[in-house]
N, CA, C and O atoms as a GROMACS GRO file, in nm:
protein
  392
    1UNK      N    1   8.209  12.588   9.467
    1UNK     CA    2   8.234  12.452   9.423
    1UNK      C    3   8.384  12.426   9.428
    1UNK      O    4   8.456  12.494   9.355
    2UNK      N    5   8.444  12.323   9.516
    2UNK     CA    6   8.561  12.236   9.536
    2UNK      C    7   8.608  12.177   9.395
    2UNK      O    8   8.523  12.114   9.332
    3UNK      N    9   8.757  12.194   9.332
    3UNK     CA   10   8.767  12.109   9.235
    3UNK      C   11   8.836  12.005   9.318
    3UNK      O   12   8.867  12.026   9.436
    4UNK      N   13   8.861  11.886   9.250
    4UNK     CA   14   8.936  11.792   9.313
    4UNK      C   15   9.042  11.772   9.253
    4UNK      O   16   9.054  11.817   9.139
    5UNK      N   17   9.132  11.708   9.307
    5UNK     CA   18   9.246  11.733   9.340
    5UNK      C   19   9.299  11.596   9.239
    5UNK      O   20   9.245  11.490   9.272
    6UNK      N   21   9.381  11.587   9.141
    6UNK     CA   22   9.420  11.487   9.026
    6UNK      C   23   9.453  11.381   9.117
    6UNK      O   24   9.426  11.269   9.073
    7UNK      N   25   9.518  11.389   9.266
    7UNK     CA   26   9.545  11.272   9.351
    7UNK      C   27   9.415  11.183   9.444
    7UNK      O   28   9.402  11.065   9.476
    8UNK      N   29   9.336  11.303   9.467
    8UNK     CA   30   9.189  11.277   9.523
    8UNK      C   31   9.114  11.186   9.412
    8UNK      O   32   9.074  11.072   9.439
    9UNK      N   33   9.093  11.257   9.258
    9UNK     CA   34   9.057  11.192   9.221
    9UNK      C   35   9.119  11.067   9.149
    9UNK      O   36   9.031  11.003   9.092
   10UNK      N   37   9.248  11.010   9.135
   10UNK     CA   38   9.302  10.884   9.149
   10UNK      C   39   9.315  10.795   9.195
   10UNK      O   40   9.335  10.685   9.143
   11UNK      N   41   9.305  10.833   9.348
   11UNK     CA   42   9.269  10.747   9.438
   11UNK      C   43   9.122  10.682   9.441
   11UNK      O   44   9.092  10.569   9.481
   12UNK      N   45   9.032  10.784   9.386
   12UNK     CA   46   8.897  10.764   9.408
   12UNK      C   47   8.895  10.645   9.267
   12UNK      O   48   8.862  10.527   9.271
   13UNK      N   49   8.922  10.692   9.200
   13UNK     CA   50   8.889  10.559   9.094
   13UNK      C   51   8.970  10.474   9.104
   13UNK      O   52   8.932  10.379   9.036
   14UNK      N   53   9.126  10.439   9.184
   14UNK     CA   54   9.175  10.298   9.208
   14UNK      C   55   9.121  10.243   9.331
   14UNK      O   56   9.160  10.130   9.358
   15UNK      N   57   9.026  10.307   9.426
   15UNK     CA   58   8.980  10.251   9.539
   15UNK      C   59   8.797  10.159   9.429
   15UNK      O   60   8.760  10.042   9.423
   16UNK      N   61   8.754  10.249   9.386
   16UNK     CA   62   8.634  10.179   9.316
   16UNK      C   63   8.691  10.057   9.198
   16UNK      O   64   8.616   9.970   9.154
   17UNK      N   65   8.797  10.068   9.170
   17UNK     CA   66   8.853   9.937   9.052
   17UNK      C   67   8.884   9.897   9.166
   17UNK      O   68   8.774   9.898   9.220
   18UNK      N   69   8.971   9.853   9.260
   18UNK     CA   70   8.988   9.797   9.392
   18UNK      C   71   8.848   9.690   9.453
   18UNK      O   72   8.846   9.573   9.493
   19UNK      N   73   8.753   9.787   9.438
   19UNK     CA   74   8.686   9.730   9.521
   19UNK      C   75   8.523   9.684   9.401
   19UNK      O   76   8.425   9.643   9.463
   20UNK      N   77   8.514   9.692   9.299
   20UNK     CA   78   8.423   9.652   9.233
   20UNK      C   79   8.482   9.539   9.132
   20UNK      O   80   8.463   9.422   9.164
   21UNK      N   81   8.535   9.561   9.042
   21UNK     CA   82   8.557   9.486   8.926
   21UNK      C   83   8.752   9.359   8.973
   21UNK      O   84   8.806   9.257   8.932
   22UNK      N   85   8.762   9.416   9.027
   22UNK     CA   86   8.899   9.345   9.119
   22UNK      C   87   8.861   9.268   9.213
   22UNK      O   88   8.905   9.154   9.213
   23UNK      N   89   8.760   9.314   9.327
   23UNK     CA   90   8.703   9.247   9.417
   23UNK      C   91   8.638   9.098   9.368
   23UNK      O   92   8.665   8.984   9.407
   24UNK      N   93   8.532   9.151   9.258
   24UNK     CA   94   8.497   9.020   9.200
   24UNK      C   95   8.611   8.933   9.168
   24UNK      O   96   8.639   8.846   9.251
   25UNK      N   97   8.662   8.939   9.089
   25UNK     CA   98   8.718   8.861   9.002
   25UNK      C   99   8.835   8.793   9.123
   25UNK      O  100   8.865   8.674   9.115
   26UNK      N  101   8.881   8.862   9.208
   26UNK     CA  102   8.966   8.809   9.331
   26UNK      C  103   8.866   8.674   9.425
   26UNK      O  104   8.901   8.569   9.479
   27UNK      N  105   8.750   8.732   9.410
   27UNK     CA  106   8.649   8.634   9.431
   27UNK      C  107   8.597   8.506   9.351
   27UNK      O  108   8.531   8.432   9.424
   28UNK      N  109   8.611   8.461   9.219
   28UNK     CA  110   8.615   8.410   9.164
   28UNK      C  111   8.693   8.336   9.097
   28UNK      O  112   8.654   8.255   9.013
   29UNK      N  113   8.822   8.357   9.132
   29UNK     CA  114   8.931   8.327   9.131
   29UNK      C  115   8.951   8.212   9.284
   29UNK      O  116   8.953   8.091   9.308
   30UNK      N  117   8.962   8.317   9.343
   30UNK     CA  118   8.939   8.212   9.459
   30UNK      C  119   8.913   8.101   9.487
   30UNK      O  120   8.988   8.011   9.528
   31UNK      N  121   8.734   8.101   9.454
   31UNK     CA  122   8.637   8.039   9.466
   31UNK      C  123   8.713   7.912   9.358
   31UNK      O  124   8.720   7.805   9.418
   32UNK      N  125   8.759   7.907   9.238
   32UNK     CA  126   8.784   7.823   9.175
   32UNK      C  127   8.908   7.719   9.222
   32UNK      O  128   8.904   7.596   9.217
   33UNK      N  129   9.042   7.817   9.277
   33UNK     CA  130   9.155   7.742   9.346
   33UNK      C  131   9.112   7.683   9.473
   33UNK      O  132   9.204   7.610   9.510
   34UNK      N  133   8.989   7.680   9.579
   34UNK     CA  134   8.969   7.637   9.677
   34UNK      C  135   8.944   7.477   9.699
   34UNK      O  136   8.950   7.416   9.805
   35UNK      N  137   8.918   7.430   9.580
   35UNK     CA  138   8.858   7.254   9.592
   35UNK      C  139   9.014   7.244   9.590
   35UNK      O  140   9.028   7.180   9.694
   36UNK      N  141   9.133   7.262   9.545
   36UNK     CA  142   9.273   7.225   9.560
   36UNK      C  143   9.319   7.244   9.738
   36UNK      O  144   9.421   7.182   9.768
   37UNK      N  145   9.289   7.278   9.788
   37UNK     CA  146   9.317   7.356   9.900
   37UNK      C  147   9.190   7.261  10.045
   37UNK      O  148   9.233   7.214  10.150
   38UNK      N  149   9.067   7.260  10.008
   38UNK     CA  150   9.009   7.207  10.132
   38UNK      C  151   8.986   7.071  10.086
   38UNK      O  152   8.993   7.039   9.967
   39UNK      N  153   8.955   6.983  10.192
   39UNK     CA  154   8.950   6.862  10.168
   39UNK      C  155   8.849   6.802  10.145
   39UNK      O  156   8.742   6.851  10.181
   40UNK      N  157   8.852   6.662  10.070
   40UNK     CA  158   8.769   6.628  10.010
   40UNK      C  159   8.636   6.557  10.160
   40UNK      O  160   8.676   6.476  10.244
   41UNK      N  161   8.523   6.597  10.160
   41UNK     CA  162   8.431   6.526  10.235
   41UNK      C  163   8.399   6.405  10.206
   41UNK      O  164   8.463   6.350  10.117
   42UNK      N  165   8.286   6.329  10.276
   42UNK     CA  166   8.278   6.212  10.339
   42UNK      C  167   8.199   6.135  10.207
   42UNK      O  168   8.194   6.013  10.189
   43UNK      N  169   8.125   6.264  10.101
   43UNK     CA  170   8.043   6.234  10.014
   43UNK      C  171   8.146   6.285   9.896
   43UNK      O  172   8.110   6.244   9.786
   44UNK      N  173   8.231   6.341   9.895
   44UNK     CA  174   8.371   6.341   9.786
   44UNK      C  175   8.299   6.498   9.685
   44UNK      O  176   8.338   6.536   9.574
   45UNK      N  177   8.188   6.560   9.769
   45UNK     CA  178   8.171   6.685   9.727
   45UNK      C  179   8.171   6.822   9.820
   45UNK      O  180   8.145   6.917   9.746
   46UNK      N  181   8.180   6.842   9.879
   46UNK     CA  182   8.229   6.936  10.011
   46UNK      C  183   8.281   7.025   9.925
   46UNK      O  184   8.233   7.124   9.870
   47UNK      N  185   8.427   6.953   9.922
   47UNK     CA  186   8.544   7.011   9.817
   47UNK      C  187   8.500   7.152   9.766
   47UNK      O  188   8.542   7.267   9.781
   48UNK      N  189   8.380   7.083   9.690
   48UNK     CA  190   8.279   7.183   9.546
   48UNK      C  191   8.201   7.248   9.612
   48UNK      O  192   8.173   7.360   9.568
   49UNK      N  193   8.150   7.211   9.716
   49UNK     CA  194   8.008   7.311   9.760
   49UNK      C  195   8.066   7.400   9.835
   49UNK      O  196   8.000   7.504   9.837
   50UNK      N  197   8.176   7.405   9.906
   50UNK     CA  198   8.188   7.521   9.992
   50UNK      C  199   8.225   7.636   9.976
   50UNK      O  200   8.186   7.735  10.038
   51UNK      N  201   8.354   7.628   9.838
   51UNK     CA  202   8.388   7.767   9.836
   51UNK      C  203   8.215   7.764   9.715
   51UNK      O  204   8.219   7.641   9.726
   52UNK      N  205   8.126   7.781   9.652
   52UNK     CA  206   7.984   7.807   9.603
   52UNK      C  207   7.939   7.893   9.736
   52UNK      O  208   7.907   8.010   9.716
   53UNK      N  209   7.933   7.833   9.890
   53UNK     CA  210   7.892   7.900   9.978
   53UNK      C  211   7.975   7.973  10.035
   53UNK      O  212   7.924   8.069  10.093
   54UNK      N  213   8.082   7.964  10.042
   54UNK     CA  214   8.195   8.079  10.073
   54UNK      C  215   8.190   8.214  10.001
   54UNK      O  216   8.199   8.326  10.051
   55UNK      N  217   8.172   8.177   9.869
   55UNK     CA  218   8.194   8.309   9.774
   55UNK      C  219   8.177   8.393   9.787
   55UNK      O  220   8.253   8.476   9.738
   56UNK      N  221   8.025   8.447   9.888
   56UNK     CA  222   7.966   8.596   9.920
   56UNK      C  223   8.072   8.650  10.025
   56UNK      O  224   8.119   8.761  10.051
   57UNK      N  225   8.084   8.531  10.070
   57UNK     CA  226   8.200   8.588  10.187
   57UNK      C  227   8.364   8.668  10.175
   57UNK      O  228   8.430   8.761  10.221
   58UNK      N  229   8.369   8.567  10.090
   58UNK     CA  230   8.507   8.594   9.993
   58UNK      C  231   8.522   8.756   9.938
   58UNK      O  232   8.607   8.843   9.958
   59UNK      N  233   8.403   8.750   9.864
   59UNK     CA  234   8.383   8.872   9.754
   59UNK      C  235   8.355   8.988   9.893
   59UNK      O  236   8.415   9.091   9.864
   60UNK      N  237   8.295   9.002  10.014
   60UNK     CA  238   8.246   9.052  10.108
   60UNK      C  239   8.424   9.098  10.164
   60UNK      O  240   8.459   9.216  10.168
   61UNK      N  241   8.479   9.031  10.186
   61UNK     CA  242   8.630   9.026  10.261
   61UNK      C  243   8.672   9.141  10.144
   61UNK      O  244   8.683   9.257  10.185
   62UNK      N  245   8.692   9.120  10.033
   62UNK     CA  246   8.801   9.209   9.956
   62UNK      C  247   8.737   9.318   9.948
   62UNK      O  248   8.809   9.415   9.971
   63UNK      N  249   8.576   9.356   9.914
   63UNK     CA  250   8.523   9.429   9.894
   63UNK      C  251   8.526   9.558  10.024
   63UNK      O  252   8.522   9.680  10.009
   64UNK      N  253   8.535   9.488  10.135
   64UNK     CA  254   8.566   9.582  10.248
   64UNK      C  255   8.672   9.613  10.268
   64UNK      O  256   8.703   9.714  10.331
   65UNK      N  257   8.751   9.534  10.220
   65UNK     CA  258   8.907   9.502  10.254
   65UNK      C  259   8.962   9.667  10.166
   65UNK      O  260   9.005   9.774  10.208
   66UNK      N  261   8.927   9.601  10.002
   66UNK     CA  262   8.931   9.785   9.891
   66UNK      C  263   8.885   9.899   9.988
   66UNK      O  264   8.962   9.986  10.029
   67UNK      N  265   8.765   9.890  10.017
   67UNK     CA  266   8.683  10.022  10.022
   67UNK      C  267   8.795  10.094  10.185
   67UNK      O  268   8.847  10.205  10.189
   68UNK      N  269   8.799  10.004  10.280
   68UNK     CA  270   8.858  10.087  10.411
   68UNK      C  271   9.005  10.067  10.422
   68UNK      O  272   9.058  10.046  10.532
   69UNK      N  273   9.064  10.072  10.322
   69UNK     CA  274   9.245  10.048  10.333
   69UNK      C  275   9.286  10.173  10.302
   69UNK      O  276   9.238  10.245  10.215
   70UNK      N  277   9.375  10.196  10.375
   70UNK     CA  278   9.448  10.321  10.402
   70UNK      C  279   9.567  10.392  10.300
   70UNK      O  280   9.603  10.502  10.260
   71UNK      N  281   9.590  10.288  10.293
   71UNK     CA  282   9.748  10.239  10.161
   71UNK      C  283   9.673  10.174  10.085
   71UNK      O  284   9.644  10.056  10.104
   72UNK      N  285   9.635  10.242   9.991
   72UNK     CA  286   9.590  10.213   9.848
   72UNK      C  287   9.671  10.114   9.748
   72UNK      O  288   9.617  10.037   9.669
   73UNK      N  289   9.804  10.129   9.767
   73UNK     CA  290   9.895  10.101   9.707
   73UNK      C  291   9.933   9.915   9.752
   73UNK      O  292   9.985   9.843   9.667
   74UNK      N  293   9.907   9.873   9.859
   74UNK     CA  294   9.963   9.822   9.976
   74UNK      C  295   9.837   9.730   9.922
   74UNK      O  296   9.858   9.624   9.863
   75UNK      N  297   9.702   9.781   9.950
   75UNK     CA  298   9.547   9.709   9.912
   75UNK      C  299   9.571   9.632   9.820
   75UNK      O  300   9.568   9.511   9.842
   76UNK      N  301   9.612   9.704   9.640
   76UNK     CA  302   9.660   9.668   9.528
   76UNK      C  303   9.713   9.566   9.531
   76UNK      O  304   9.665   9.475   9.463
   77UNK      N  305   9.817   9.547   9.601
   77UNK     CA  306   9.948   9.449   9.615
   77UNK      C  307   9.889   9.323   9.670
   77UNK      O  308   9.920   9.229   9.597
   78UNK      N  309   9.827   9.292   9.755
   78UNK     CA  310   9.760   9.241   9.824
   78UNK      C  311   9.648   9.168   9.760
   78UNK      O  312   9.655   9.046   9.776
   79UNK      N  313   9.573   9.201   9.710
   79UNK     CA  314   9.472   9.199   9.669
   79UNK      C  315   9.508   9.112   9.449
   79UNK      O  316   9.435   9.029   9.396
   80UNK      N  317   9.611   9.164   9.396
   80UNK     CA  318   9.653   9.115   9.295
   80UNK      C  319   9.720   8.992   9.330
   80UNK      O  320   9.702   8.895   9.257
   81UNK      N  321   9.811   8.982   9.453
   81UNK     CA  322   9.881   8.886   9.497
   81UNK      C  323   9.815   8.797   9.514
   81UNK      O  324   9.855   8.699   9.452
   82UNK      N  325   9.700   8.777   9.590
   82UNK     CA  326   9.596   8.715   9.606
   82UNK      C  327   9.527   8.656   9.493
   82UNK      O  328   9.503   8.536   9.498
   83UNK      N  329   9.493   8.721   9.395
   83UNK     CA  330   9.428   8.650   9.222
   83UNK      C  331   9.525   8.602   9.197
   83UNK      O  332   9.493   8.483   9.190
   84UNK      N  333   9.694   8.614   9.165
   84UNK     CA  334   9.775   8.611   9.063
   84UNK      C  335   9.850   8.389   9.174
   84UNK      O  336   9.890   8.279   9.136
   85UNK      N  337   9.831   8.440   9.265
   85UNK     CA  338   9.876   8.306   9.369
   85UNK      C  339   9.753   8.191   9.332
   85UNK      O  340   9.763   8.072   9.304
   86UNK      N  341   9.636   8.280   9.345
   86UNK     CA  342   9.501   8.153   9.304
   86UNK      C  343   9.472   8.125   9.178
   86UNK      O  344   9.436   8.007   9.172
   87UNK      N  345   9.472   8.157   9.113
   87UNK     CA  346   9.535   8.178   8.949
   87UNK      C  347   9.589   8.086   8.887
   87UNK      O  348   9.548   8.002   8.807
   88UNK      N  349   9.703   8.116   8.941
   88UNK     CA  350   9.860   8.012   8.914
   88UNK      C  351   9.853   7.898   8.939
   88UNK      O  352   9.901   7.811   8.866
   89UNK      N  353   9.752   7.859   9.114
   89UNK     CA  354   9.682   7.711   9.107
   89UNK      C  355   9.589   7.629   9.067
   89UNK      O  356   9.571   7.508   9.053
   90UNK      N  357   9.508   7.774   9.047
   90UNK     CA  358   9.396   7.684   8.939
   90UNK      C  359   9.451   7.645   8.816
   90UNK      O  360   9.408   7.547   8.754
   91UNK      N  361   9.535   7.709   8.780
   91UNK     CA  362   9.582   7.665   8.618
   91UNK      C  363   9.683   7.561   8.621
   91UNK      O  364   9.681   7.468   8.540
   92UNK      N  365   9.763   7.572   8.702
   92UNK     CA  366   9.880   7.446   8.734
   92UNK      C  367   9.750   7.326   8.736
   92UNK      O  368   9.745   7.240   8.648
   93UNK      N  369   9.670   7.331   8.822
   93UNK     CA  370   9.549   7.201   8.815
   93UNK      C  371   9.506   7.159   8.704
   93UNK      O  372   9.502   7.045   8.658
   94UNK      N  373   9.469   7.271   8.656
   94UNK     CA  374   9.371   7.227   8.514
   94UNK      C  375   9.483   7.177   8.390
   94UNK      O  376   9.447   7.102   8.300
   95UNK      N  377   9.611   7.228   8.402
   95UNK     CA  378   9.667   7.207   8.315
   95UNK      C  379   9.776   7.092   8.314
   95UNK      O  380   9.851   7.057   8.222
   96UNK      N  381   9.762   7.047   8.433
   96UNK     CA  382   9.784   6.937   8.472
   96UNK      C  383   9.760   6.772   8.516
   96UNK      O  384   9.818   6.673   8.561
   97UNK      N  385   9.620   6.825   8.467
   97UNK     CA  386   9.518   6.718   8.532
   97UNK      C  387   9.484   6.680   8.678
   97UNK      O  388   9.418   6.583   8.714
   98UNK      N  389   9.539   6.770   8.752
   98UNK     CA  390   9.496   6.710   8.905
   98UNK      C  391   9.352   6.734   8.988
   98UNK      O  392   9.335   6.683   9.099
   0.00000   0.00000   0.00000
């Protein structure tokens, strides 16, 4: 029996927070800053329905994005940058009224 290695197994649990409980929430996050971002349709709801149908996709992108990145570190960055940017616009919106 192999022990593992304190770096093996660090990596192994920032690649699964990476890609389970981060993934979501990078996804949901998203999904919320996107009516700021696409434009409003012909029926003035588009806006709303798409990132709803985007979302699997969204959550699908990071989730692969965690699991096969090479630079763990690099993923992280990326991937927080990503919540902390959509984030910042959903809340500038809401807290702004727009």
């Amino acid at each position: 029996m192999t022990q593992w290695n304190w770096f093996d197994r660090r990596a192994t649990v920032v690649r699964w927070l990476l890609a389970g409980p981060v993934a979501l929430l990078v996804a949901f996050v998203v999904m919320a800053a996107m009516p700021l971002w696409f434009p409003e349709g012909a029926a003035g709801i588009d806006h709303l329905v798409l990132p709803l149908v985007l979302f699997p996709v969204i959550w699908a992108a990071a989730f692969f994005y965690a699991c096969l990145a090479e630079n763990l570190r690099r993923a992280s960055v990326i991937l927080v940058g990503v919540l902390l940017a959509n984030a910042a616009a959903a809340g500038w919106a809401v807290w702004s009224g727009a």
